[in-house]
TORZA-553124 format. One record per residue (C-alpha): residue number from 1; residue in one letter; x, y, z. Coordinates in Angstrom, 3 decimals. Each point is the difference from the previous one (the first is absolute). Layout:
TORZA-553124
{num:NUM&residu:A&px:X&py:Y&pz:Z};
...
END
This chain:
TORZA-553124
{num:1&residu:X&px:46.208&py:92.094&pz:-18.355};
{num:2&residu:X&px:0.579&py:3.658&pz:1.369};
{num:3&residu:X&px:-1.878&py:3.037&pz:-1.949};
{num:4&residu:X&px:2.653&py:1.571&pz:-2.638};
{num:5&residu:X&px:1.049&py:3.676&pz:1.807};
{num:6&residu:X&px:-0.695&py:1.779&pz:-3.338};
{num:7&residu:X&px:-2.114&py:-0.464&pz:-3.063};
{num:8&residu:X&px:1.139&py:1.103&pz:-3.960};
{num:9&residu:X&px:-3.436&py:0.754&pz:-1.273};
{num:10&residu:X&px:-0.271&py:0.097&pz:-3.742};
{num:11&residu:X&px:-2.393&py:2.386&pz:-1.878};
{num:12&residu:X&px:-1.725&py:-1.240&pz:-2.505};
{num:13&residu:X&px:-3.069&py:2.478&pz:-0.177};
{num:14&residu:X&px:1.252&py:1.790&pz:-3.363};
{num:15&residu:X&px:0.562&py:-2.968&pz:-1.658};
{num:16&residu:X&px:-1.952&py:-2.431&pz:1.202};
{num:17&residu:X&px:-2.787&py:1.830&pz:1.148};
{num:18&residu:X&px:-0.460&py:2.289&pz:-3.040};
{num:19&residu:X&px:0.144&py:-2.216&pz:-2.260};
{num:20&residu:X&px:-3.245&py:-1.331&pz:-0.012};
{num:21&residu:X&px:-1.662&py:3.207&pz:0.348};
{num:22&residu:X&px:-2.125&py:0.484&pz:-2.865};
{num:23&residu:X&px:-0.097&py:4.102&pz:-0.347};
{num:24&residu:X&px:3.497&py:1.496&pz:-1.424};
{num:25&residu:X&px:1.760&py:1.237&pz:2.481};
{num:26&residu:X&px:1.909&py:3.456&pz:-0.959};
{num:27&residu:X&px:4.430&py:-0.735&pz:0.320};
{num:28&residu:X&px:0.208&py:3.222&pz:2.651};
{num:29&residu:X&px:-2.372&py:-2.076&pz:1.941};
{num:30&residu:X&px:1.947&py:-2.826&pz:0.254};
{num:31&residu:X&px:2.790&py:1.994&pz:0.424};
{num:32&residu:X&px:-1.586&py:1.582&pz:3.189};
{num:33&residu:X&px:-0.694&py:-3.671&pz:1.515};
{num:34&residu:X&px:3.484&py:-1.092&pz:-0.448};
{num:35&residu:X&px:1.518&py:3.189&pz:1.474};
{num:36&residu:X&px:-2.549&py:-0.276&pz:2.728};
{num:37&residu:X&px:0.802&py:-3.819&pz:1.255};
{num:38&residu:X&px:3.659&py:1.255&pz:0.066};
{num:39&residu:X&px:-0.696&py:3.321&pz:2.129};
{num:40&residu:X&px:-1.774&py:-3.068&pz:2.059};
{num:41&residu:X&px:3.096&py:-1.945&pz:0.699};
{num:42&residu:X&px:-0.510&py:-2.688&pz:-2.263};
{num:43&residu:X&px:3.622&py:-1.443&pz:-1.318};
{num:44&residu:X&px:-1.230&py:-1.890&pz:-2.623};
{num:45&residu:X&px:-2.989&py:1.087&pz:-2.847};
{num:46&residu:X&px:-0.491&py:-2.095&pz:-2.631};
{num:47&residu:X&px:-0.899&py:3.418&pz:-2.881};
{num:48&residu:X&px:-1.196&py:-2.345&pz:-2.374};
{num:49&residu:X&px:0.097&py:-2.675&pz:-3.232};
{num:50&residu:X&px:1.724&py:0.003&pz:-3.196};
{num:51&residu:X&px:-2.455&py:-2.265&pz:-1.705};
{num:52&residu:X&px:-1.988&py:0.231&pz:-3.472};
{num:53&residu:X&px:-2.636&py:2.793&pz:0.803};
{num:54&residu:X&px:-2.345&py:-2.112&pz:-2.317};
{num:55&residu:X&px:0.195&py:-2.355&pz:3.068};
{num:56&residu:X&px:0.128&py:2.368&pz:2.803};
{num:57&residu:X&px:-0.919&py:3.497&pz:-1.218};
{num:58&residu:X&px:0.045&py:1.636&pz:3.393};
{num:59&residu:X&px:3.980&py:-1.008&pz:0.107};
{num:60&residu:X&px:0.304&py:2.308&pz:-3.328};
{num:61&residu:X&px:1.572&py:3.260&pz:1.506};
{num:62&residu:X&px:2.918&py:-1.607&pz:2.194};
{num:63&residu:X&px:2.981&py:1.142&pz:-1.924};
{num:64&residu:X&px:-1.254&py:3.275&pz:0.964};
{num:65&residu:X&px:-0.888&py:-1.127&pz:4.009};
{num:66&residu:X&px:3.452&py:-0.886&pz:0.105};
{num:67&residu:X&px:0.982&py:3.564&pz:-1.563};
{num:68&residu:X&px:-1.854&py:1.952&pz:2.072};
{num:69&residu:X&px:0.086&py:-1.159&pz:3.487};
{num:70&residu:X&px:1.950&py:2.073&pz:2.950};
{num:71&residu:X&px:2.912&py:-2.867&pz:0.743};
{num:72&residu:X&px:0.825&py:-0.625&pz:3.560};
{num:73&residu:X&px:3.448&py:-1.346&pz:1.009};
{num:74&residu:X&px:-0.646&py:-3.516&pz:1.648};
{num:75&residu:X&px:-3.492&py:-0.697&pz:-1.978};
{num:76&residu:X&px:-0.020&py:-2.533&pz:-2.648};
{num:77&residu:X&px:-2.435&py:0.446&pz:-2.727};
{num:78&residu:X&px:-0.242&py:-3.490&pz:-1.906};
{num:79&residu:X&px:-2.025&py:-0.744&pz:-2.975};
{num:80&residu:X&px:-2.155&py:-3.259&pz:-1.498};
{num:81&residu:X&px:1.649&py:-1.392&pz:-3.035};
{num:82&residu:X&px:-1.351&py:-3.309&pz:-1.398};
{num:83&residu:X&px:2.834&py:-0.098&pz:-2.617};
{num:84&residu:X&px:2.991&py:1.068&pz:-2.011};
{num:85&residu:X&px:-1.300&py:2.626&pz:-1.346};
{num:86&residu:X&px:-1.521&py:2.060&pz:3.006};
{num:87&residu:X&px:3.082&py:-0.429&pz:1.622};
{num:88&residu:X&px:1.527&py:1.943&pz:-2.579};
{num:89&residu:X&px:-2.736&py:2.618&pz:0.257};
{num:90&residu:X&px:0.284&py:-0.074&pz:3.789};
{num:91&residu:X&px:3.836&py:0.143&pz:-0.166};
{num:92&residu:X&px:-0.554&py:3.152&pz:-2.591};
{num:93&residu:X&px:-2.138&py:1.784&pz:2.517};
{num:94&residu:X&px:2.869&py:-0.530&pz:2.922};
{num:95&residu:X&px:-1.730&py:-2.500&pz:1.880};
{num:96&residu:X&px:1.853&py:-1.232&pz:2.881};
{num:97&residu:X&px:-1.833&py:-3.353&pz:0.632};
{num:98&residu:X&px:-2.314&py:-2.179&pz:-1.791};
{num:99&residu:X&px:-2.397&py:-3.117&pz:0.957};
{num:100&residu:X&px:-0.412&py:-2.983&pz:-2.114};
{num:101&residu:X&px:-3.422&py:-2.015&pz:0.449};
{num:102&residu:X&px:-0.617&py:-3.807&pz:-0.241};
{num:103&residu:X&px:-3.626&py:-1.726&pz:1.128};
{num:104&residu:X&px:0.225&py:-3.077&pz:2.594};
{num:105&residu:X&px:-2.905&py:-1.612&pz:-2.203};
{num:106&residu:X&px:0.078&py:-0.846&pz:-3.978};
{num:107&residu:X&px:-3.430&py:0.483&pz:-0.376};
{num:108&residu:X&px:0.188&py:3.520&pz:0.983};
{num:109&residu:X&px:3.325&py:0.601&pz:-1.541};
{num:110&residu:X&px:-2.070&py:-1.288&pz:-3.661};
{num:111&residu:X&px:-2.786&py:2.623&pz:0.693};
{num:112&residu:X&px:2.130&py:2.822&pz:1.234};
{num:113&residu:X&px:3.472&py:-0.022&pz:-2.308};
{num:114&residu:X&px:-1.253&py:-2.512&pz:-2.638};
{num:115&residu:X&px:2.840&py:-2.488&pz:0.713};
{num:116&residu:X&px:1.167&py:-2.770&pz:2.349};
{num:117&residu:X&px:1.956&py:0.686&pz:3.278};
{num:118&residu:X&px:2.834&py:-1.756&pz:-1.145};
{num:119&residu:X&px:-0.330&py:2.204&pz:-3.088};
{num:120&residu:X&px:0.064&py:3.391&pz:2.123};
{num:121&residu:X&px:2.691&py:-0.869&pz:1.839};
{num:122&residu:X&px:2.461&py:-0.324&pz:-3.242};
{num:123&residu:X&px:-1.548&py:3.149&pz:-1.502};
{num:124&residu:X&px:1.914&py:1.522&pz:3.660};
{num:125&residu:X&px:3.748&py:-1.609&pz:-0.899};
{num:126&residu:X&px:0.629&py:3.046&pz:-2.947};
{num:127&residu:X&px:-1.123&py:2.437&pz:2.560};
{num:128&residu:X&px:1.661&py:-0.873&pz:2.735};
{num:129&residu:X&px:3.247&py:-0.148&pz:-1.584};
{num:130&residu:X&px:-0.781&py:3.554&pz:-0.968};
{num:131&residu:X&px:-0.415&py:1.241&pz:3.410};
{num:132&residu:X&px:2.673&py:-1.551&pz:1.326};
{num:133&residu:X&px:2.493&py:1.203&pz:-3.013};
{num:134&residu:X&px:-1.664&py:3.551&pz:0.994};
{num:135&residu:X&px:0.024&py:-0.547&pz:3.473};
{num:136&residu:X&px:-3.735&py:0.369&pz:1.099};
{num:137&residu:X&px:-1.495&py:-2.049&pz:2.527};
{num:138&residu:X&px:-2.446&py:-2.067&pz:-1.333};
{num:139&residu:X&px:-3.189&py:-1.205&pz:3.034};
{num:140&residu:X&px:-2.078&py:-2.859&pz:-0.680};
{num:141&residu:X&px:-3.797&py:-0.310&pz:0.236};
{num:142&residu:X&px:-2.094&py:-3.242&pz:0.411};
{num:143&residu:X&px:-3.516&py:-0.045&pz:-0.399};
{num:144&residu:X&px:-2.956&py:-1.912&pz:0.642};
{num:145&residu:X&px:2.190&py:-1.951&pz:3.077};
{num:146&residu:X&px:-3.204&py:-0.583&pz:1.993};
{num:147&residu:X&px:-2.627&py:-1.148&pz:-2.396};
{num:148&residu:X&px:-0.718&py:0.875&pz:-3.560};
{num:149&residu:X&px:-2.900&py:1.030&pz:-1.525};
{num:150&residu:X&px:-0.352&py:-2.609&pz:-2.820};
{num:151&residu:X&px:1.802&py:-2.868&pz:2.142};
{num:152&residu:X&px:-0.960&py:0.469&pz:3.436};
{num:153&residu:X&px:2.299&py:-0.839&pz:1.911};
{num:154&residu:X&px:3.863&py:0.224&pz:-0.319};
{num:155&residu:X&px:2.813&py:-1.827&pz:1.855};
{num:156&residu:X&px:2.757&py:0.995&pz:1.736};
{num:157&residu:X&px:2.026&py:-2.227&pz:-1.073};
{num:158&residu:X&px:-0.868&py:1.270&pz:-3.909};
{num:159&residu:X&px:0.691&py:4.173&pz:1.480};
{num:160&residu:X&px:3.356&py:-1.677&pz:1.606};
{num:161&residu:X&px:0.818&py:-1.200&pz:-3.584};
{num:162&residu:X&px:-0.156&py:3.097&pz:-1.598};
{num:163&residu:X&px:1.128&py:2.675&pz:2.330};
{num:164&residu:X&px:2.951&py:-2.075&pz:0.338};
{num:165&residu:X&px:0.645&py:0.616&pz:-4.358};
{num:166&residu:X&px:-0.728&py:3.452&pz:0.571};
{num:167&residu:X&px:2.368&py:0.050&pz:2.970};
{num:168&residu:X&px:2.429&py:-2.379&pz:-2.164};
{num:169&residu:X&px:0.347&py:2.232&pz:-3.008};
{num:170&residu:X&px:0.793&py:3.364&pz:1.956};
{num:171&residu:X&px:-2.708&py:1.475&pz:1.427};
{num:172&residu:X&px:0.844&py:1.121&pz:3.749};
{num:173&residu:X&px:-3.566&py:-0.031&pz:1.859};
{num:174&residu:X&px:-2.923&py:-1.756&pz:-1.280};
{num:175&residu:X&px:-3.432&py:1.314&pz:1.450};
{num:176&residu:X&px:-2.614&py:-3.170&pz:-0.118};
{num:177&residu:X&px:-3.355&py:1.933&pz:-0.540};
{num:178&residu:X&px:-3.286&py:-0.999&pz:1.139};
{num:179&residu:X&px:-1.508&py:1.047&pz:-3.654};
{num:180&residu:X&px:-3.506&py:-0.609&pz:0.818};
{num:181&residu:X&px:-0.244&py:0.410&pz:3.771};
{num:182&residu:X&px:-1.618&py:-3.649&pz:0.971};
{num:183&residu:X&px:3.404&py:-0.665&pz:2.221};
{num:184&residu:X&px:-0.108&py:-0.266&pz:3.784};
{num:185&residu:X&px:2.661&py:-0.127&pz:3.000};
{num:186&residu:X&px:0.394&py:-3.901&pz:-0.031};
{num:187&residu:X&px:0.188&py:-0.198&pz:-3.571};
{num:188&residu:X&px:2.200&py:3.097&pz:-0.283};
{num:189&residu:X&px:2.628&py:-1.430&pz:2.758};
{num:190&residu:X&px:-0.388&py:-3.222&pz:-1.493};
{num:191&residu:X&px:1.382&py:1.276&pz:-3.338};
{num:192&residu:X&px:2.550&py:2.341&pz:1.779};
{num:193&residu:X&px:1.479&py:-3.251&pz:1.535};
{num:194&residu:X&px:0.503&py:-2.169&pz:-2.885};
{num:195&residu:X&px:1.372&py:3.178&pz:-2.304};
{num:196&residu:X&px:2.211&py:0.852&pz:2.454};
{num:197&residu:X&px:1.867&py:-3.413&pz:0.188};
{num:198&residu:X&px:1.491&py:1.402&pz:-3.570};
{num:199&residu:X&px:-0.115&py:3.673&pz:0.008};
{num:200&residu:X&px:1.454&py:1.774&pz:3.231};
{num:201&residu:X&px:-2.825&py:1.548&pz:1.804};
{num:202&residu:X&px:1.238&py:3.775&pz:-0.596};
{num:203&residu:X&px:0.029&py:-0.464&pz:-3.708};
{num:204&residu:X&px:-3.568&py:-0.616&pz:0.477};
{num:205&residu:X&px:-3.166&py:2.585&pz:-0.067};
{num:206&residu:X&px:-3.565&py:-0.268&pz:0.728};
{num:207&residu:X&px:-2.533&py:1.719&pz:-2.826};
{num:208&residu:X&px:-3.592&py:-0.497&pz:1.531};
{num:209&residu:X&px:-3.411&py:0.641&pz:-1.888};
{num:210&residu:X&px:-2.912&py:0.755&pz:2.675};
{num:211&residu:X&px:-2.670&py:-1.869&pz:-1.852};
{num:212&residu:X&px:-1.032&py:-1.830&pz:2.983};
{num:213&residu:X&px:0.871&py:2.417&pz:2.592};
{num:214&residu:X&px:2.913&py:-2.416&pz:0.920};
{num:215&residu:X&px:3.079&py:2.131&pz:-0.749};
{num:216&residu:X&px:0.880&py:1.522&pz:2.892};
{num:217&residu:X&px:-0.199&py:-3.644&pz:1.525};
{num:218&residu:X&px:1.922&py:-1.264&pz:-2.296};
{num:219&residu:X&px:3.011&py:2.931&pz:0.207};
{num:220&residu:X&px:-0.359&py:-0.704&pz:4.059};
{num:221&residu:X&px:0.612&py:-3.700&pz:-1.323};
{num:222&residu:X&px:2.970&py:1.298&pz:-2.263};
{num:223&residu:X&px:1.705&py:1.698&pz:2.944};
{num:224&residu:X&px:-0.234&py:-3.043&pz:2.331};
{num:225&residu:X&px:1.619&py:-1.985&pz:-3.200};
{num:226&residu:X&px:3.083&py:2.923&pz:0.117};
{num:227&residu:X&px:-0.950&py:1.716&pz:-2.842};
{num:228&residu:X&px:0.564&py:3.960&pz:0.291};
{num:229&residu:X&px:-0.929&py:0.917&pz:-3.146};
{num:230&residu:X&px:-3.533&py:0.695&pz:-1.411};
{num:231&residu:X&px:-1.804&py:1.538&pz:-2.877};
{num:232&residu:X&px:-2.618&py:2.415&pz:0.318};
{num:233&residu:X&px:-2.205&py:2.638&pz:-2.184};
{num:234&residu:X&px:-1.421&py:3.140&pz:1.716};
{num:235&residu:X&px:-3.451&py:0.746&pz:0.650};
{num:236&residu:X&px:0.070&py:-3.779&pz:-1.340};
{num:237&residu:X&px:-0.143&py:1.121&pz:-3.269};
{num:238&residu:X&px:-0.212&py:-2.705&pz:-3.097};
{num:239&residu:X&px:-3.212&py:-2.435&pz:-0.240};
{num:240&residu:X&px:0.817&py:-3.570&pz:-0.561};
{num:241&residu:X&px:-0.857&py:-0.720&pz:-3.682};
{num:242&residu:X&px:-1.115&py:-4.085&pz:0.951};
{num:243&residu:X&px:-2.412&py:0.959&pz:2.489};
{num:244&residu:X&px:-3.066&py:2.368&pz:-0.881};
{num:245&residu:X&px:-0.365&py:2.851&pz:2.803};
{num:246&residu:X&px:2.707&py:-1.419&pz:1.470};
{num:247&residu:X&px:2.720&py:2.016&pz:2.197};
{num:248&residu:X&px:3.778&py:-0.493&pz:-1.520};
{num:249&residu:X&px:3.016&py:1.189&pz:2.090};
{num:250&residu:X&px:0.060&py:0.138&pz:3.436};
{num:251&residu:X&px:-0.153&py:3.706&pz:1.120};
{num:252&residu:X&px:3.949&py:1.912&pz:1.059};
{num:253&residu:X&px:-2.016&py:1.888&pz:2.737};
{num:254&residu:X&px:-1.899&py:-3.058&pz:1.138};
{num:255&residu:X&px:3.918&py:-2.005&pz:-0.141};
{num:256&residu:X&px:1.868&py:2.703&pz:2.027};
{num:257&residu:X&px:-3.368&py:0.355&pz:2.435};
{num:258&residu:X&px:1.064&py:-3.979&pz:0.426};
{num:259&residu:X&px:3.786&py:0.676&pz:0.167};
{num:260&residu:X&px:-0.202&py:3.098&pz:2.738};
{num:261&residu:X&px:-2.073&py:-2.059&pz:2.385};
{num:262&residu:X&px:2.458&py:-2.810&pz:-0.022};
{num:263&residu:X&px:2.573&py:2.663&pz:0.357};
{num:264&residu:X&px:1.802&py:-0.918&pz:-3.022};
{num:265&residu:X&px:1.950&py:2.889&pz:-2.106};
{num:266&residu:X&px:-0.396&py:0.957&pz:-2.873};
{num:267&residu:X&px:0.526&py:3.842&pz:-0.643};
{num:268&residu:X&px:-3.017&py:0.576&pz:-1.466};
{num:269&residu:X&px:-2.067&py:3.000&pz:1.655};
{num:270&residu:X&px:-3.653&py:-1.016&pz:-0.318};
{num:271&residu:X&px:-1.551&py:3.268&pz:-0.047};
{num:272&residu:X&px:1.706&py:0.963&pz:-3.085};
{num:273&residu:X&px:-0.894&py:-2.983&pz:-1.408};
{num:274&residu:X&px:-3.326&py:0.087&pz:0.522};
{num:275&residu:X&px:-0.089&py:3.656&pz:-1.612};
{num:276&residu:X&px:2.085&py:-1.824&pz:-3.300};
{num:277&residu:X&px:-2.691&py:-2.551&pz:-0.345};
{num:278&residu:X&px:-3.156&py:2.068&pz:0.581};
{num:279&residu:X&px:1.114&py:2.489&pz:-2.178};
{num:280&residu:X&px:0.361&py:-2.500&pz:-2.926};
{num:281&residu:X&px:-3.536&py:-1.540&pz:1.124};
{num:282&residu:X&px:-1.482&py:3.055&pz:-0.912};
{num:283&residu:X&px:1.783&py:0.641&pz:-3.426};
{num:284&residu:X&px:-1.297&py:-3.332&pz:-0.722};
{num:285&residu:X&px:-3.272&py:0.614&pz:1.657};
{num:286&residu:X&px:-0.213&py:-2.747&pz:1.752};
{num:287&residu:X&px:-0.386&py:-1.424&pz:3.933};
{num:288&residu:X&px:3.131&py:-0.393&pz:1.876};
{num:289&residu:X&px:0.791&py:-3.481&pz:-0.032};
{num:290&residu:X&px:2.046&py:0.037&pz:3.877};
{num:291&residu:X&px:-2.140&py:-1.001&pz:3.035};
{num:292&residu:X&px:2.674&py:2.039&pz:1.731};
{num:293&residu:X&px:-0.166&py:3.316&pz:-2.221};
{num:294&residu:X&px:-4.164&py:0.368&pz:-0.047};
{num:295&residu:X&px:-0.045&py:-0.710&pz:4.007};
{num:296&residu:X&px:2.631&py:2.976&pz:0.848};
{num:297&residu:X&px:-1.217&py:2.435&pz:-2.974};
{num:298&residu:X&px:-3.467&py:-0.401&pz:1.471};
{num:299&residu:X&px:0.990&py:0.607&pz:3.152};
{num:300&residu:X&px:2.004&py:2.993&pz:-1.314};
END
């Protein structure tokens, strides 16, 4: 299969990736990272959550994210809301798209939202409804699609079956997201192929964790599969829970390093990106996570 011509990359470093930090991190700060991504080129930032902060205390300061950030015409700045009623917070705080998430594997769905797949997915009718009665997009995420960390590993066929109720219900692009990193190319175009046989290709997304240093692989993987749209954290920020030490999203600059060379568009200028994510690396105080950032600010 040809390479796409362009690439939709979705940010997911101030969500995502801050989420797991353990120091608070100040609202004008997060403010600063989502108004940097944009001045970047990025079209799509995903702000932040609008779960219990008992769960997710980092998350606690979106409704004021949302308030503060410089919007730009074309950007879409989505939101995670596991249920009913962070929707309604989200939809308070003029949020203009919102992800649902559902795990590929019921042992991780237990130990993560303390309820059955099957369960998750009916908790996502109510909402749904609500966001198409208020007219917000609603994107799908999948996790664990290429091994879990309490099953091992996880079929296709099982990811096919619930993208495809995600898809079903309402949701217009589900990204299938290597949670804990252990996927690789075969595996990845494997899964790609049998998905794909319900779910047109460009609803479809790639979300790759770099545990095993096999994300870019497995985005290079994506592409030859037709899939032109990817999710990515800068400097590669947000640690992956399941895996001690272990590296979580694959970096933005590391992505659009990837992307350039295979002369793929995206709109994204990676200077300014780099400058977004190193900035934020040292408010956290912490090493930049992107191959692609340390090299050139080295070399700087």
């Amino acid at each position: 299969m040809n390479l796409p011509k362009s690439v939709r990359l979705v940010e997911v470093g101030p969500r995502d990736g801050l989420q797991n930090e353990k120091q608070t991190i100040s609202v004008s700060d997060k403010v600063r990272l989502v108004d940097d991504l944009t001045a970047a080129g990025l079209s799509y930032v995903e702000v932040g959550s609008f779960v219990s902060p008992k769960w997710v205390p980092q998350m606690a300061g979106s409704a004021e994210v949302f308030a503060s950030i410089g919007r730009q015409p074309g950007v879409t700045y989505a939101a995670l809301t596991p249920n009913l009623k962070g929707f309604e917070a989200a939809l308070d705080a003029k949020v203009e798209e919102v992800a649902v998430f559902a795990a590929a594997s019921e042992a991780f769905s237990q130990k993560n939202i303390n309820c059955s797949i099957a369960d998750s997915l009916q908790r996502f009718v109510p909402l749904l409804e609500a966001a198409k009665a208020a007219n917000i997009r609603v994107r799908g995420y999948v996790s664990c699609v290429l091994g879990c960390p309490y099953e091992g590993d996880v079929t296709p066929q099982q990811v096919a079956s619930v993208a495809r109720e995600l898809y079903t219900m309402g949701c217009y692009e589900v990204s299938l997201g290597d949670t804990i990193g252990t996927g690789s190319a075969g595996k990845t175009r494997a899964m790609f192929e049998v998905v794909s046989r319900d779910i047109p290709r460009d609803k479809l997304a790639g979300h790759f964790h770099d545990t095993y240093g096999q994300a870019l692989a497995n985005i290079y993987a994506s592409l030859l599969e037709g899939i032109h749209v990817f999710d990515s954290s800068v400097a590669g920020l947000g640690g992956c829970p399941y895996a001690k030490g272990a590296t979580g999203n694959v970096a933005s600059e590391d992505v659009l390093y990837l992307l350039q060379g295979l002369g793929i568009e995206t709109g994204v200028d990676m200077d300014t990106l780099i400058a977004a994510g190193q900035r934020i690396c040292d408010k956290l105080g912490k090493a930049n996570g992107s191959r692609v950032a340390r090299a050139r600010l080295v070399n700087h």
